[in-house]
N, C-alpha and C positions, 0 to 999 in steps of 0.2 A: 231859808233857802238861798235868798241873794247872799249871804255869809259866807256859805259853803262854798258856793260857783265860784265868788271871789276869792275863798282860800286856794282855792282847785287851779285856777286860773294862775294864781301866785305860784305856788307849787310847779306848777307848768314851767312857766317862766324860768324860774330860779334854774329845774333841771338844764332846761335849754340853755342859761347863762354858764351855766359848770362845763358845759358840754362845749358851748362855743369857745370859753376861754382854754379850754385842752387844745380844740383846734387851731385857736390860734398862736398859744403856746409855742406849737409843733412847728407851726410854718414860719413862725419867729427864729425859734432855733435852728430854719433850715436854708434861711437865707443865704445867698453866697450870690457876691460878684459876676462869675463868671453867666448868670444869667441874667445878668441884666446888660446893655450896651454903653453905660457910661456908670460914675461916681454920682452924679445927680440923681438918675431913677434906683439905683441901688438906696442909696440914703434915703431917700424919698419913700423905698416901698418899706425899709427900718422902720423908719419914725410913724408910717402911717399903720401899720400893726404894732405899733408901742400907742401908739393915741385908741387905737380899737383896745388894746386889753386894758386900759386905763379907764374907757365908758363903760367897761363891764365890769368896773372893781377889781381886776386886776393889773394894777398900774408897775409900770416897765420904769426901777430909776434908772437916771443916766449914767450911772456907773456898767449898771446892768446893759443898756443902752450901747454903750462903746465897745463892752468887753463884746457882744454881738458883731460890732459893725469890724472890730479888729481881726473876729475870728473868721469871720466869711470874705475876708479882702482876699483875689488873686495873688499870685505870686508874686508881681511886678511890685506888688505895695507891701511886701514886707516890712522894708526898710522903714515908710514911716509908718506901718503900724506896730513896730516896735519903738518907736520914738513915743506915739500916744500913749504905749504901756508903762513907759520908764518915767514919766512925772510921777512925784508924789502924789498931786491930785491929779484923777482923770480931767480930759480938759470939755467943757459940755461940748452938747451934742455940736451944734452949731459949729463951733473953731473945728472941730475934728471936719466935719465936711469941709470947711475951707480948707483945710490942711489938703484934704484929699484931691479938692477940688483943682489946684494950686501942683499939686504931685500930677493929676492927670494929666494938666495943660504943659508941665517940664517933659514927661515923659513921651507925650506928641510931638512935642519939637524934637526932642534927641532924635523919634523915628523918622519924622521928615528929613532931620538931616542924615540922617542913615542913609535912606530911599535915596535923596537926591544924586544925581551923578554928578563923579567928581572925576574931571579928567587930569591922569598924571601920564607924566611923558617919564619914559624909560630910558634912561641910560647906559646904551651899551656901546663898545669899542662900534658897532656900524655903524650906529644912528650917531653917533657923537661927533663926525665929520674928521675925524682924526683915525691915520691909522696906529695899527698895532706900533706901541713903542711911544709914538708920541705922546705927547700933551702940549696941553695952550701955554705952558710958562716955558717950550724950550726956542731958543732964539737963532 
């Protein structure tokens, strides 16, 4: 009788394990950037549904791993996640978030400096203190 319960009980399990790895499968393959607020929690929630399908026997390699992280990057990251595709070896997980990591922090500054105001003065024939005809080099 205790045999039984215990196969039953295995049995159980096992289903629930096939079932949880489908789900997580799914939500692996459905990851994307755009909802998460930075490169760190995006990688962060990657890796942490590659470590969950790994406890449950089905482990996520890093090749698998990256080709994920490259497919779900915004637009803005094209550029290097065409860089991580073009090595002969993928490069592990790790370097790939620094890459990323390192891309997000250039890409904030370019937009700070976007954002900031930048005063230009215009030059035209009124504001230039000179009238029509002239110029500073005539004597």
């Amino acid at each position: 009788m205790a045999m039984a319960t215990w196969n039953r009980l295995r049995d159980i399990f096992q289903d629930n394990e096939h079932s949880h790895a489908v789900t997580l499968e799914l939500e692996f393959s459905l990851v994307r950037m755009e909802d998460f607020p930075n490169v760190s929690t995006y990688c962060k929630k990657l890796k942490e549904l590659a470590d969950q399908l790994h406890n449950i026997g089905a482990p996520v390699t890093n090749n698998r791993l990256i080709l994920q992280l490259v497919a779900g990057l915004s637009e803005a990251y094209n550029g290097i996640g065409t860089l991580l595709l073009q090595s002969n070896l993928l490069p592990a997980f790790y370097q790939a978030r620094s890459m990323l990591t390192l891309e997000e922090a250039g890409l904030a500054k370019k937009a700070a400096i976007g954002a900031s105001p930048v005063i230009m003065m215009a030059s035209s024939p009124s504001s230039s203190g000179f009238q029509d005809g002239e110029s500073s080099h005539e004597v």
